[in-house]
C-alpha positions as YAML, in Angstrom:
chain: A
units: angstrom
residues:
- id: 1
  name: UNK
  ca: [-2.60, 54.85, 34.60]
- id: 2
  name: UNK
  ca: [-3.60, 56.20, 30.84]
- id: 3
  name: UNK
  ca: [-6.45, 57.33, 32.50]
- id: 4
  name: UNK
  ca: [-4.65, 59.45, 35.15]
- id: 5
  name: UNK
  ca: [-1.91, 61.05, 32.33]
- id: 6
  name: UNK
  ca: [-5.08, 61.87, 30.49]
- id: 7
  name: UNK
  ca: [-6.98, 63.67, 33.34]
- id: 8
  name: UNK
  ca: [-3.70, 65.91, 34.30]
- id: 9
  name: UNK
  ca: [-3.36, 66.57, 30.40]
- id: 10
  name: UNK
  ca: [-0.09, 65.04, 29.62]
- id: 11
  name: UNK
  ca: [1.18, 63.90, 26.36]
- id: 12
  name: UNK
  ca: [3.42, 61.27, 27.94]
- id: 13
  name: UNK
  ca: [3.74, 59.29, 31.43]
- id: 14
  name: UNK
  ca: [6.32, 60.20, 33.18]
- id: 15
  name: UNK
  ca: [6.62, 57.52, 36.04]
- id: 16
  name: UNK
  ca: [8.73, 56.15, 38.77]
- id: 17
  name: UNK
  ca: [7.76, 53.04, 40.08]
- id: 18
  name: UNK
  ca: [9.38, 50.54, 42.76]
- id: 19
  name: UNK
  ca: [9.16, 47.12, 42.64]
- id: 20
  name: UNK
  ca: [5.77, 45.75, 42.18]
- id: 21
  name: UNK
  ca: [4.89, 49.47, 40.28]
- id: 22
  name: UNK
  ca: [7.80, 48.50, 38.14]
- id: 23
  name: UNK
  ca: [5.57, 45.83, 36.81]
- id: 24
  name: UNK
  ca: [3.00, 48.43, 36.49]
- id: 25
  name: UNK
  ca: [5.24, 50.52, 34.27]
- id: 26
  name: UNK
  ca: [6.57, 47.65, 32.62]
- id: 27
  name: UNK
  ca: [2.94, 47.19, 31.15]
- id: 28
  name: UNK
  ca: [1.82, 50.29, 30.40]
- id: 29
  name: UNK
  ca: [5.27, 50.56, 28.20]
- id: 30
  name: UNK
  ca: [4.07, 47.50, 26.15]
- id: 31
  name: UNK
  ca: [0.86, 48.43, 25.74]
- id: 32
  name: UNK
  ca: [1.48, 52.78, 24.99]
- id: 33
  name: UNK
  ca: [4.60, 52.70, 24.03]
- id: 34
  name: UNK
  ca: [4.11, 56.02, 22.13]
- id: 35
  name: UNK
  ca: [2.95, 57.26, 25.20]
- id: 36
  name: UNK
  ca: [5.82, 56.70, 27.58]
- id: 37
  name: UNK
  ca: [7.60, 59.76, 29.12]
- id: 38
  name: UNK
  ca: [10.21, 59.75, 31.59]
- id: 39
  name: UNK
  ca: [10.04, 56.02, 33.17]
- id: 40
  name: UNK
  ca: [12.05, 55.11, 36.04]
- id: 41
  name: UNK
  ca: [11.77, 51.04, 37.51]
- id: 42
  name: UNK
  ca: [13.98, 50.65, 40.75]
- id: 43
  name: UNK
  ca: [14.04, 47.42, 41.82]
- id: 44
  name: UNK
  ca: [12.41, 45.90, 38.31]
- id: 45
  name: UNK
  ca: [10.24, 42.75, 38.39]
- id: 46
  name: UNK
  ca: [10.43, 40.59, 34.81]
- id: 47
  name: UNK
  ca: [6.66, 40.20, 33.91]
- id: 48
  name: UNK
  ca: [7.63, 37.64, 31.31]
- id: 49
  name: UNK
  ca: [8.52, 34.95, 34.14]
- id: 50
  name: UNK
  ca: [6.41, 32.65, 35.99]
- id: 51
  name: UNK
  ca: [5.08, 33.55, 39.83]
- id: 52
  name: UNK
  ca: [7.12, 30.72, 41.21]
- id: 53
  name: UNK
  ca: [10.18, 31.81, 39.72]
- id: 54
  name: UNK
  ca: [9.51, 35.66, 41.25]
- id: 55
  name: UNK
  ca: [8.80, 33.95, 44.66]
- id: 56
  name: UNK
  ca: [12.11, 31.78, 44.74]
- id: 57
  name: UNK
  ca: [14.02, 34.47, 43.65]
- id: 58
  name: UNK
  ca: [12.77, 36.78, 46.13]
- id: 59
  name: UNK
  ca: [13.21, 34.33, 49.07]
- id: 60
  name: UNK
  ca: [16.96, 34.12, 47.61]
- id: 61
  name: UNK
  ca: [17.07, 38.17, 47.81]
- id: 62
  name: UNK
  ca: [16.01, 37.74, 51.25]
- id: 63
  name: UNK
  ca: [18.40, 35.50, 52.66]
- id: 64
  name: UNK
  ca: [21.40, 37.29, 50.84]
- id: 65
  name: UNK
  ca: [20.13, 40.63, 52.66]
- id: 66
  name: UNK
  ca: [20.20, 38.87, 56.00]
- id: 67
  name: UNK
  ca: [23.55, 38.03, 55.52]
- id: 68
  name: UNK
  ca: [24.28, 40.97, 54.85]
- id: 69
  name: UNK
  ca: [23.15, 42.95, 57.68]
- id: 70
  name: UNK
  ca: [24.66, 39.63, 59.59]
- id: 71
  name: UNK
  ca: [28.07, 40.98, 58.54]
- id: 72
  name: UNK
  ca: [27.63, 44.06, 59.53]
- id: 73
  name: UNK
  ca: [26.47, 43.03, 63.05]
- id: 74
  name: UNK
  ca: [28.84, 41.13, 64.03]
- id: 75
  name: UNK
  ca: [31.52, 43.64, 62.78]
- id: 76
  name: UNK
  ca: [30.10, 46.18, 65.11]
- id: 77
  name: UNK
  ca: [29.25, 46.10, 68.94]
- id: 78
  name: UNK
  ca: [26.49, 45.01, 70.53]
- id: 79
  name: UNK
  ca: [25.19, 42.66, 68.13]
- id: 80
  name: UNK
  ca: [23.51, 39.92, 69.75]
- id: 81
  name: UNK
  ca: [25.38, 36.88, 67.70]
- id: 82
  name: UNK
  ca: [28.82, 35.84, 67.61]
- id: 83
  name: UNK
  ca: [31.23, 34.09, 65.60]
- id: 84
  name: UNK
  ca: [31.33, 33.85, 61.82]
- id: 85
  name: UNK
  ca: [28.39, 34.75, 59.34]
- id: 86
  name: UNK
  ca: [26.94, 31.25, 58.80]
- id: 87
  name: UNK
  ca: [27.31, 30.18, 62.60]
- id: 88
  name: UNK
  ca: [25.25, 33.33, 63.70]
- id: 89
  name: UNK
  ca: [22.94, 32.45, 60.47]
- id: 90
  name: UNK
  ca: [22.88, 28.93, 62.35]
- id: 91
  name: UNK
  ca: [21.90, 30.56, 65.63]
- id: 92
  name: UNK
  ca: [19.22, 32.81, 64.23]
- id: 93
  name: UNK
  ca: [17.92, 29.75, 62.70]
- id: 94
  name: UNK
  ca: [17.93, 28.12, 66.48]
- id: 95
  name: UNK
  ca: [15.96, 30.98, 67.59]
- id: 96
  name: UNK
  ca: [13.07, 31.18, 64.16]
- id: 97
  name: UNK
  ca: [12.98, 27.05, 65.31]
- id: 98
  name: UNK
  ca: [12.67, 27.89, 68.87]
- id: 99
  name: UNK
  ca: [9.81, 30.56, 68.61]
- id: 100
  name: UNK
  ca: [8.29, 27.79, 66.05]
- id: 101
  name: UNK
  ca: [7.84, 25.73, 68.67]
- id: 102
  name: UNK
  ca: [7.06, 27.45, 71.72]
- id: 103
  name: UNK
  ca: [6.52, 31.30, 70.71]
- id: 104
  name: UNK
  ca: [6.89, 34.18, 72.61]
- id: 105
  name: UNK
  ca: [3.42, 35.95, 74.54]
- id: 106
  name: UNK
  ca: [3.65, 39.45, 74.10]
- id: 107
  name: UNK
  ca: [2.03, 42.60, 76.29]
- id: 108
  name: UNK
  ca: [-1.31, 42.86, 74.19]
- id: 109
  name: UNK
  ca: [-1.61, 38.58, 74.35]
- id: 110
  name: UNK
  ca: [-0.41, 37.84, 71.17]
- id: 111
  name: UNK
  ca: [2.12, 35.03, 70.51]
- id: 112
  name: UNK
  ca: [5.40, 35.25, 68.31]
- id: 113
  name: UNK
  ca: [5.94, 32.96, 66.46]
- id: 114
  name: UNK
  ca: [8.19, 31.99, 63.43]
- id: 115
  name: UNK
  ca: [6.23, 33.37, 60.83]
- id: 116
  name: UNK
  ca: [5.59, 36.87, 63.06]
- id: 117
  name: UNK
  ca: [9.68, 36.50, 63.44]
- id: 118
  name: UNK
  ca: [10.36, 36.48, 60.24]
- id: 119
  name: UNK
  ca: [7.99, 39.09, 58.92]
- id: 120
  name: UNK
  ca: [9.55, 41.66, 61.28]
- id: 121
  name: UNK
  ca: [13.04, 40.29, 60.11]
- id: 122
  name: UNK
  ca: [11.82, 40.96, 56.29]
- id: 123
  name: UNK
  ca: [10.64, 44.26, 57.28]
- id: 124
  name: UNK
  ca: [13.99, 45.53, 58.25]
- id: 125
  name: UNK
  ca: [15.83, 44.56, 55.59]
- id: 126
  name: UNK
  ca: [14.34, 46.36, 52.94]
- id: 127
  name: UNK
  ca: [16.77, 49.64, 54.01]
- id: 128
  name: UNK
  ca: [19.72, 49.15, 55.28]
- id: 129
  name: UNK
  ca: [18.71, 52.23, 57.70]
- id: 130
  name: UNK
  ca: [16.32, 49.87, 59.60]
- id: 131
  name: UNK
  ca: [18.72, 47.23, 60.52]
- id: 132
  name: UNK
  ca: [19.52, 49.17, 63.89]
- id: 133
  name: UNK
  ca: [15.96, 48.18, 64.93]
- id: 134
  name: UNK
  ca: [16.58, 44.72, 63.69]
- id: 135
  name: UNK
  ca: [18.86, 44.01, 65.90]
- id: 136
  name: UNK
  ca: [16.92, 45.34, 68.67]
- id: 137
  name: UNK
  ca: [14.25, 42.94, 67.95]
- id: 138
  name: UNK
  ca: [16.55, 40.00, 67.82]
- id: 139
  name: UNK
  ca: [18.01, 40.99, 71.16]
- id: 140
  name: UNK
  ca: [14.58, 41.20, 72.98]
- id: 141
  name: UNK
  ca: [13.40, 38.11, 71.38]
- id: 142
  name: UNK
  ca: [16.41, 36.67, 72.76]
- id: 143
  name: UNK
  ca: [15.36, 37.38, 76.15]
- id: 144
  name: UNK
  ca: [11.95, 36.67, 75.78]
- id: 145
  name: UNK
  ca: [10.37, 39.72, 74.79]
- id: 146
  name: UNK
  ca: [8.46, 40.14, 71.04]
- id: 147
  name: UNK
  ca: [7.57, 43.39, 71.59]
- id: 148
  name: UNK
  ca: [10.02, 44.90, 69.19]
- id: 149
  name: UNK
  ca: [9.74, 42.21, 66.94]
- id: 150
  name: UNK
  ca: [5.85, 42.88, 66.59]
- id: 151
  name: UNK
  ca: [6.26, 46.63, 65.98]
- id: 152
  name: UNK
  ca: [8.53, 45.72, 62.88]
- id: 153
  name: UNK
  ca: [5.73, 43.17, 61.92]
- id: 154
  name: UNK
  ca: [3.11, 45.34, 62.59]
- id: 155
  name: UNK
  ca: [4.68, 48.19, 59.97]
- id: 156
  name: UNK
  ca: [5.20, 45.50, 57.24]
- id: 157
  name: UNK
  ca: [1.20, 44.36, 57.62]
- id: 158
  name: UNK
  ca: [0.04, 48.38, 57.90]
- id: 159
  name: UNK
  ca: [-1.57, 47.47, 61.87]
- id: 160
  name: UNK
  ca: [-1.90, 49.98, 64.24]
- id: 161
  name: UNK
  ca: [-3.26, 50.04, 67.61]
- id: 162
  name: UNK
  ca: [-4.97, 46.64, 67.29]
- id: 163
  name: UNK
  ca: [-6.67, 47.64, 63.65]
- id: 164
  name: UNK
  ca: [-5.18, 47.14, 60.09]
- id: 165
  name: UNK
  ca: [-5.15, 50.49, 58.35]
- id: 166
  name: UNK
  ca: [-6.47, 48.57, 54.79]
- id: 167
  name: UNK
  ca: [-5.98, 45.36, 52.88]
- id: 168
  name: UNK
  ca: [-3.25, 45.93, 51.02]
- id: 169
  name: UNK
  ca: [-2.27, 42.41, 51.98]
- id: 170
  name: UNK
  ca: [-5.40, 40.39, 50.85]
- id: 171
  name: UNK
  ca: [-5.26, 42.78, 47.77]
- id: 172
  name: UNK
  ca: [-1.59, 42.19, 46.65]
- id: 173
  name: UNK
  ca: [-2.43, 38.41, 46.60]
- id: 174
  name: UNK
  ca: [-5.46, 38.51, 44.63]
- id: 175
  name: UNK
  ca: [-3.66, 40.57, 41.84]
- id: 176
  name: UNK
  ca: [-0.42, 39.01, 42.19]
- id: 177
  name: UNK
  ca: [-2.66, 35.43, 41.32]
- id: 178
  name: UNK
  ca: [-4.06, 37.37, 38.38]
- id: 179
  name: UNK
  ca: [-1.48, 38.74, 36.91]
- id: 180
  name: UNK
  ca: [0.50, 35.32, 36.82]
- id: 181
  name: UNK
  ca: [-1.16, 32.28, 35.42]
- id: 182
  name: UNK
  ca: [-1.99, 29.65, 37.62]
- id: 183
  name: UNK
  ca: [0.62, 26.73, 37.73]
- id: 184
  name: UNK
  ca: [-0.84, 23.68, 39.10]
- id: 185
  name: UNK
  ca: [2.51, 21.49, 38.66]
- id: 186
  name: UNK
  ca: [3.28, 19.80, 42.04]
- id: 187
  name: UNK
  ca: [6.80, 18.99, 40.51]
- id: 188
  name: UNK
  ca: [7.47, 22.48, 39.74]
- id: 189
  name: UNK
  ca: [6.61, 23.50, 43.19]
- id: 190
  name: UNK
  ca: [8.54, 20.76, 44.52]
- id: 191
  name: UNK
  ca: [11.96, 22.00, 42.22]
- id: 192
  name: UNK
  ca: [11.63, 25.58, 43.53]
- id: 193
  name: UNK
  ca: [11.19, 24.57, 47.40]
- id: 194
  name: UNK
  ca: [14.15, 22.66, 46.86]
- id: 195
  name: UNK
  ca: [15.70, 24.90, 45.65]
- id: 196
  name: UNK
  ca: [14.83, 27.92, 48.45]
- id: 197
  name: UNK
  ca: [15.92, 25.17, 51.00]
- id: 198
  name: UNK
  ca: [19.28, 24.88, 49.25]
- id: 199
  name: UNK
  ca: [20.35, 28.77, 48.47]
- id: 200
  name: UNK
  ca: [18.04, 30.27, 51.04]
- id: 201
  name: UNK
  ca: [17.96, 27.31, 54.44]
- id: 202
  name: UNK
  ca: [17.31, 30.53, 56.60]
- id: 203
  name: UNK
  ca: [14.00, 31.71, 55.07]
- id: 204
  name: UNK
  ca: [13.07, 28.35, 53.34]
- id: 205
  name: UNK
  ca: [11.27, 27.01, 57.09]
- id: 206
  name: UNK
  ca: [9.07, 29.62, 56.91]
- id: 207
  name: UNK
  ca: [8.68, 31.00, 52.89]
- id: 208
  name: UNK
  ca: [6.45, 29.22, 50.53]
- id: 209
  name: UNK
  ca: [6.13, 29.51, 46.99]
- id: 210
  name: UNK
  ca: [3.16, 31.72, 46.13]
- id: 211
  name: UNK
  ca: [-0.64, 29.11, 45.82]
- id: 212
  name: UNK
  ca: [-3.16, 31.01, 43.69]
- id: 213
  name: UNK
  ca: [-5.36, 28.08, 44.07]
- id: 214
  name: UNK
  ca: [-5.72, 28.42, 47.70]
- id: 215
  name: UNK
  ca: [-7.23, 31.79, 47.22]
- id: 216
  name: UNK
  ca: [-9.72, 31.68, 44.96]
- id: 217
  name: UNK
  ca: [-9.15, 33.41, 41.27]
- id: 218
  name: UNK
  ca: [-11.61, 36.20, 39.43]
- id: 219
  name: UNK
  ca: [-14.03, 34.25, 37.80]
- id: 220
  name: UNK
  ca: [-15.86, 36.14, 34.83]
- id: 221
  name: UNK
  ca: [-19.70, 36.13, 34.33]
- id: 222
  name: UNK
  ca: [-20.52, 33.06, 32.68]
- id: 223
  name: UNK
  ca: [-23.73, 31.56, 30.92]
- id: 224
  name: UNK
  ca: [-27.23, 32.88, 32.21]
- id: 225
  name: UNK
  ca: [-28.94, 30.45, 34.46]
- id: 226
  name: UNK
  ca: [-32.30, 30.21, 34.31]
- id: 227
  name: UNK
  ca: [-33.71, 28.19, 37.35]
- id: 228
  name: UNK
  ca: [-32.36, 28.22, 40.84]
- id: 229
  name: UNK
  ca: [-33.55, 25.86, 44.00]
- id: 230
  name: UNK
  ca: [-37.04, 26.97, 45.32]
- id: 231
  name: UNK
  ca: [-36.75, 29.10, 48.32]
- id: 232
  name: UNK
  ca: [-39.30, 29.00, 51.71]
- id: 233
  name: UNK
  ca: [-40.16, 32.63, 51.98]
- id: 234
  name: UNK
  ca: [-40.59, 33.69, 55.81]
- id: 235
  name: UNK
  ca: [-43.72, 33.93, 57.18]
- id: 236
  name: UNK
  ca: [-43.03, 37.59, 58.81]
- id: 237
  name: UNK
  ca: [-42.23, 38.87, 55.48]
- id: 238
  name: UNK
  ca: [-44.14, 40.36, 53.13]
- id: 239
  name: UNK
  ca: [-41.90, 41.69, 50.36]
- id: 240
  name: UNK
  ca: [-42.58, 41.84, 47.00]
- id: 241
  name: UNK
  ca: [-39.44, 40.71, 46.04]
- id: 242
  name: UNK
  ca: [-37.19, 38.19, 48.11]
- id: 243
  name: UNK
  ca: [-34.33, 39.60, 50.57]
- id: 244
  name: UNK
  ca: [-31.24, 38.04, 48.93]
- id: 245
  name: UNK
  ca: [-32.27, 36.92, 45.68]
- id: 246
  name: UNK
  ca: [-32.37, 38.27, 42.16]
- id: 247
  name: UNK
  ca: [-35.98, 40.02, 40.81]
- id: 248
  name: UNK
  ca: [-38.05, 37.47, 37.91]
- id: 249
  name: UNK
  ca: [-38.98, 40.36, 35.59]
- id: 250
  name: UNK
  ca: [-41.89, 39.88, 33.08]
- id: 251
  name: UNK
  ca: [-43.05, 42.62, 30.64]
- id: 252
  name: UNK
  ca: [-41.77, 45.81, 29.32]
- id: 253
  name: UNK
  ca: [-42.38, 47.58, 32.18]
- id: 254
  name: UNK
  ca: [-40.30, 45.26, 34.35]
- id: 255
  name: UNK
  ca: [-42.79, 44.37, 36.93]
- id: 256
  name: UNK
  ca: [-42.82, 42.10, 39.76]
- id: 257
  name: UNK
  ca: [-45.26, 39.40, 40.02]
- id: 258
  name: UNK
  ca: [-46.58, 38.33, 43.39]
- id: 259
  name: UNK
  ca: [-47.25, 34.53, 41.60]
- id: 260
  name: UNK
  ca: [-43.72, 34.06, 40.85]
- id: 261
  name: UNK
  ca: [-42.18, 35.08, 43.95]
- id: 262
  name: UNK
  ca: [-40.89, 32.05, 44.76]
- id: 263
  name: UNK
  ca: [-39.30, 31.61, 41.56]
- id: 264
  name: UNK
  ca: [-36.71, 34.10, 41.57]
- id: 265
  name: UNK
  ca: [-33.83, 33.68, 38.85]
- id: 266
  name: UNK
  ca: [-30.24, 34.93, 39.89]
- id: 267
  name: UNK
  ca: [-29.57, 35.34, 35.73]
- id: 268
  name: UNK
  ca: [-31.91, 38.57, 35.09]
- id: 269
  name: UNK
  ca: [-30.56, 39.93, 38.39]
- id: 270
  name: UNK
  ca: [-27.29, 39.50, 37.48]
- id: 271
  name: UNK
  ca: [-27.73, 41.14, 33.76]
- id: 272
  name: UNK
  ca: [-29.70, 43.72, 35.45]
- id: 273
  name: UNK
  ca: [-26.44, 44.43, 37.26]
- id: 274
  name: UNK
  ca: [-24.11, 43.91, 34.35]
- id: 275
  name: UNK
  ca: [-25.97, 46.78, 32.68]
- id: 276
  name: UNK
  ca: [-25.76, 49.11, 36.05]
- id: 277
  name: UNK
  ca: [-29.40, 48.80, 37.27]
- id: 278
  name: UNK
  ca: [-30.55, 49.43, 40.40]
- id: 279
  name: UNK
  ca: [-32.59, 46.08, 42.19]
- id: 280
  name: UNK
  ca: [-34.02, 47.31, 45.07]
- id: 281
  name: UNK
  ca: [-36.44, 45.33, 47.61]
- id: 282
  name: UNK
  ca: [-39.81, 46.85, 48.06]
- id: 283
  name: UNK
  ca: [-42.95, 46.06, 50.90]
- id: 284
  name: UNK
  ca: [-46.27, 46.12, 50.20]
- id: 285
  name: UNK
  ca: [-46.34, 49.59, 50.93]
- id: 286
  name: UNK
  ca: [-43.48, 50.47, 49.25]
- id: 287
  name: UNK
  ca: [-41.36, 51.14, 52.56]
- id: 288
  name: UNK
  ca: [-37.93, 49.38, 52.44]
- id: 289
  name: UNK
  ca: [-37.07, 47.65, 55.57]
- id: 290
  name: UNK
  ca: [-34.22, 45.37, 56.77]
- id: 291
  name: UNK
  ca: [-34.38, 42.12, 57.85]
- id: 292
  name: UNK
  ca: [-33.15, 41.54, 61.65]
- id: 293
  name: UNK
  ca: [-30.24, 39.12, 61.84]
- id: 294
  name: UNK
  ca: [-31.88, 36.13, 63.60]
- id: 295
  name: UNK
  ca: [-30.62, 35.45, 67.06]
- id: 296
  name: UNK
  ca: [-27.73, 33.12, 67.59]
- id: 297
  name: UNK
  ca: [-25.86, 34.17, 63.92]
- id: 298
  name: UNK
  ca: [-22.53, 35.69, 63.95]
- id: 299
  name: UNK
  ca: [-21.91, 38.49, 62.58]
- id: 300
  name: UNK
  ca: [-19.58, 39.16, 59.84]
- id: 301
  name: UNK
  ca: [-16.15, 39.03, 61.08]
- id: 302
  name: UNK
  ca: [-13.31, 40.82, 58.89]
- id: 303
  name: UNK
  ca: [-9.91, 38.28, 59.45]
- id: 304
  name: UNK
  ca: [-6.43, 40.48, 59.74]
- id: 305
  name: UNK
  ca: [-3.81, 39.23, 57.27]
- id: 306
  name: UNK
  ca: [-1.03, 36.62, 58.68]
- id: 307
  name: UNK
  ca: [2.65, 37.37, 58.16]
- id: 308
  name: UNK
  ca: [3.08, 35.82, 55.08]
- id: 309
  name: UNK
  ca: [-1.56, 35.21, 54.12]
- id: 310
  name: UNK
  ca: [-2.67, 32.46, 53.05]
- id: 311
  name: UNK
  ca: [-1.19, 32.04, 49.85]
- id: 312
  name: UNK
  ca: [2.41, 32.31, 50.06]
- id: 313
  name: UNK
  ca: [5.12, 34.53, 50.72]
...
């Protein structure tokens, strides 16, 4: 962000950031504070509490929305619930249970479940101008028909046509885990559950405090290594250096030795890349050539993100 006010020549930042961006903002204050401009934070996160604590709150926020727009359904016509707020909050909960358990096939073969429910619901309640569609979804999905209910969904998780336009959902875990530090306390967890259950029983079945571990964290580069397990080169190949592994470099001059090919070290590769160095693989004649993917592998497959991924809410 420094960088950015510095490339358009500003003295200041002037900023306006919503929600997770007022965490952005938040930061940059603390850190240039003779450098702040104009800041506006709409919807402002507290960096100063723990992750479990944001994701509690925010499944509270969420179910106070929903009753909300609950309100205003059943004061207008055509809602598709009836009664009092908490007995249609009762029946939507019927219907998140019901998909739960036997969910709803939709046009392109994809089933509706709770979790797909519930992400569509989320999506409409960020603006009170979407709740219109809301209620369209719960309608269909009513009678038996997601489709609605997936387009909301879809929106929220950035997929169209069958292909997720980037991971912004993968990526807003990973620094969501880094930016919080990792709490490991299985009584904690249990405390805030308990808690969602009790002020939030509509979003609790399906929201779950936010699991860092689960994910994997950024690990920095630690001590050099200096020996790895012996690798069986191919018989086909005749590179100079090994497809996959790090280059053994001896001399000034950085040269490869055809004697210690098998005894490739990942720690001088991984300096070499540290220091922005280019490895490259080389043949005998120095043509560069890629290996064919044996027969019978699988390629790489990229995995879309779920409704709520794979480490919480």
């Amino acid at each position: 962000m420094d960088l950015l006010r510095g490339v358009l020549g500003d003295e200041k930042l002037n900023y306006l950031g919503y929600s997770y961006g007022t965490f952005l903002g938040a930061t940059y204050a603390k850190l240039h504070p003779d450098r702040v401009g104009r800041l506006v934070l709409d919807g402002a996160i507290d960096p100063s509490i723990p992750g479990i604590d944001v994701g509690t709150t925010q499944a509270v926020g969420f179910e106070s929305a929903l009753r909300a727009y609950m309100a205003d359904c059943l004061g207008g016509s055509g809602c598709p619930f009836s009664g009092t707020v908490d007995e249609a909050m009762t029946d939507l909960g019927a219907l998140l249970a019901s998909v739960d358990v036997r969910p709803l096939e939709n046009g392109d073969g994809r089933m509706l479940g709770a979790d797909s429910l519930m992400t569509g619901i989320i999506a409409a309640l960020y603006s009170q101008d979407n709740w219109i569609y809301l209620t369209m979804a719960l309608e269909d999905a009513l009678a038996g028909d997601p489709s609605m209910a997936f387009i909301l969904a879809d929106f929220y998780n950035g997929r169209e046509d069958g292909y997720y336009l980037d991971n912004s959902t993968e990526a807003f875990r990973a620094y969501n885990c880094v930016d919080y530090p990792e709490e490991n306390d299985p009584a904690a967890e249990a405390a805030a559950m308990a808690k969602i259950r009790e002020l939030a029983p509509t979003i609790a079945p399906t929201g779950r405090v936010l699991r860092c571990a689960r994910c994997g964290r950024i690990r920095r580069p630690g001590p050099a290594r200096r020996s790895t397990p012996r690798h069986r080169p191919h018989p086909r190949d005749r590179h100079d250096e090994r497809p996959g592994h790090a280059l053994r470099v001896v001399g000034g001059a950085g040269r490869a030795t055809r004697r210690g090919r098998a005894h490739h070290t990942r720690w001088r590769g991984a300096h070499r890349l540290q220091q922005g160095q280019l490895l490259r693989r080389r043949r005998r004649r120095g043509l560069l050539r890629r290996r064919p993917r044996p027969r019978g592998r699988p390629a790489l497959r990229v995995t879309p993100p779920t409704a709520h991924g794979a480490c919480g809410p």
